[in-house]
N, C-alpha and C positions, 0 to 999 in steps of 0.2 A: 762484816756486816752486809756485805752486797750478797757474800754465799749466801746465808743466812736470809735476805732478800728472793733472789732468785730459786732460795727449794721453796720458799714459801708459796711464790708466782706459781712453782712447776705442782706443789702442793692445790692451790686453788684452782689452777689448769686441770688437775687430776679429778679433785671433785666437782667441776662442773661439770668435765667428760664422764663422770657416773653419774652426775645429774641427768645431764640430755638423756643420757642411755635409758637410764629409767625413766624418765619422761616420754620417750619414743617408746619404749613397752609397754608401757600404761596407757597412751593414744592408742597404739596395736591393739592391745585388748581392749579396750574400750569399745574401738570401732568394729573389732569381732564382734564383740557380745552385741554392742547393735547392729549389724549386720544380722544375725543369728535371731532376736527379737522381733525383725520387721520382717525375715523370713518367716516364722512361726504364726507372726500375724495375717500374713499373709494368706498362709496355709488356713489358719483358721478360718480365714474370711471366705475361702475357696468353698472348705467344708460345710460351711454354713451355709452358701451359694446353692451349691449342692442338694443339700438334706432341702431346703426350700423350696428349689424344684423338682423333688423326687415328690413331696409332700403336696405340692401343687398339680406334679401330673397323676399322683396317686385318688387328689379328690377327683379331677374331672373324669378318670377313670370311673370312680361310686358316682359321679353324676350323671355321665353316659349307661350306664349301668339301669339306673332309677328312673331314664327316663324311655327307654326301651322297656321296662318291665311293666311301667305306665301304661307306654303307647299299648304293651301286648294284651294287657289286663283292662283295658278299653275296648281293646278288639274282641276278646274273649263276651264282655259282659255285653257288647253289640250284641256279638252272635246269640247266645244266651237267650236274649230278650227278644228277638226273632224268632229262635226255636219257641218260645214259650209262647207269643203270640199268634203262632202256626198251631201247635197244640192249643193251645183256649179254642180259635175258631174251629180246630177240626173236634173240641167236645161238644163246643155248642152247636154245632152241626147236630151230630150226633144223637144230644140230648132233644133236638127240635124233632128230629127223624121221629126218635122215641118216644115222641108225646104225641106225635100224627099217628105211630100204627098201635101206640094205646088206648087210642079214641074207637078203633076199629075192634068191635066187638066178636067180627067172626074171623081175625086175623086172632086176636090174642086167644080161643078156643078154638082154633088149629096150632098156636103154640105151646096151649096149655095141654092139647093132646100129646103133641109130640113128647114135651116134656117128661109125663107121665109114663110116657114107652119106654126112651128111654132110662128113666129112674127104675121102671122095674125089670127092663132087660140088664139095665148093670145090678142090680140085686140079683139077680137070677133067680128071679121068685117063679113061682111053680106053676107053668100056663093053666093049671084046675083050679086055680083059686077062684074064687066068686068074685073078686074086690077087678080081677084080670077080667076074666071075661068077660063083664059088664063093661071096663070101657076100653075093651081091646080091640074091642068091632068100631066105636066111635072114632079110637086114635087111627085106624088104619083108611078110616076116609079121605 
């Protein structure tokens, strides 16, 4: 009874020592896989880190962007509005001139002669006409 005893012990001895064993494999993997898991989380977290500040310096890139295109399209429609108010006063100038030497009766029949010269020099109408020689002595005053 005591053999019988002691393979039992050496029995129980044997299966707890494949207990532990597998017990120690199973913590091992255990703590792999979590190891493995807070790495990947990690990694994601990095990723994300990432992508969020790509995405952030991506917008204030389109915000520098829009606000240069702003400032230029300000400057432009300055300008713009400069140039146009140089042309208004250089037509009303213009138009004022041309209301003073339309008031002037023997300026506008010195331009109405010219006028008439040249219209029928560029025709090249035929110095004998009647219509010519009537006012071709007046235009040439």
């Amino acid at each position: 009874m005591l053999q019988a005893f002691v393979m039992v012990n050496r029995m129980v001895a044997f299966i707890e020592l494949e207990g532990l064993e597998k017990a120690e494999a199973i913590s091992n993997k255990t703590e792999e896989e979590y190891h493995l898991t807070v790495g990947n989380m990690v990694q994601n977290g990095r990723r994300q880190l990432v992508e969020l500040y790509d995405k952030k310096i991506k917008s204030m890139y389109k915000e520098n962007n829009l606000k240069e295109q702003l400032l230029t399209t300000q400057s432009k429609m300055k300008l713009l509005k400069h140039r146009q108010e140089v042309v208004d006063n250089l037509l009303d100038e213009a138009f004022n001139k041309l209301i003073k030497k339309a008031e002037d009766e023997e300026n506008n029949r010195d331009i109405l002669q010219k006028c008439m010269l040249q219209a029928f020099v560029m025709r090249r109408a035929n110095p004998g006409d009647g219509v010519i020689s009537v006012a071709l002595p007046h235009c040439l005053l």
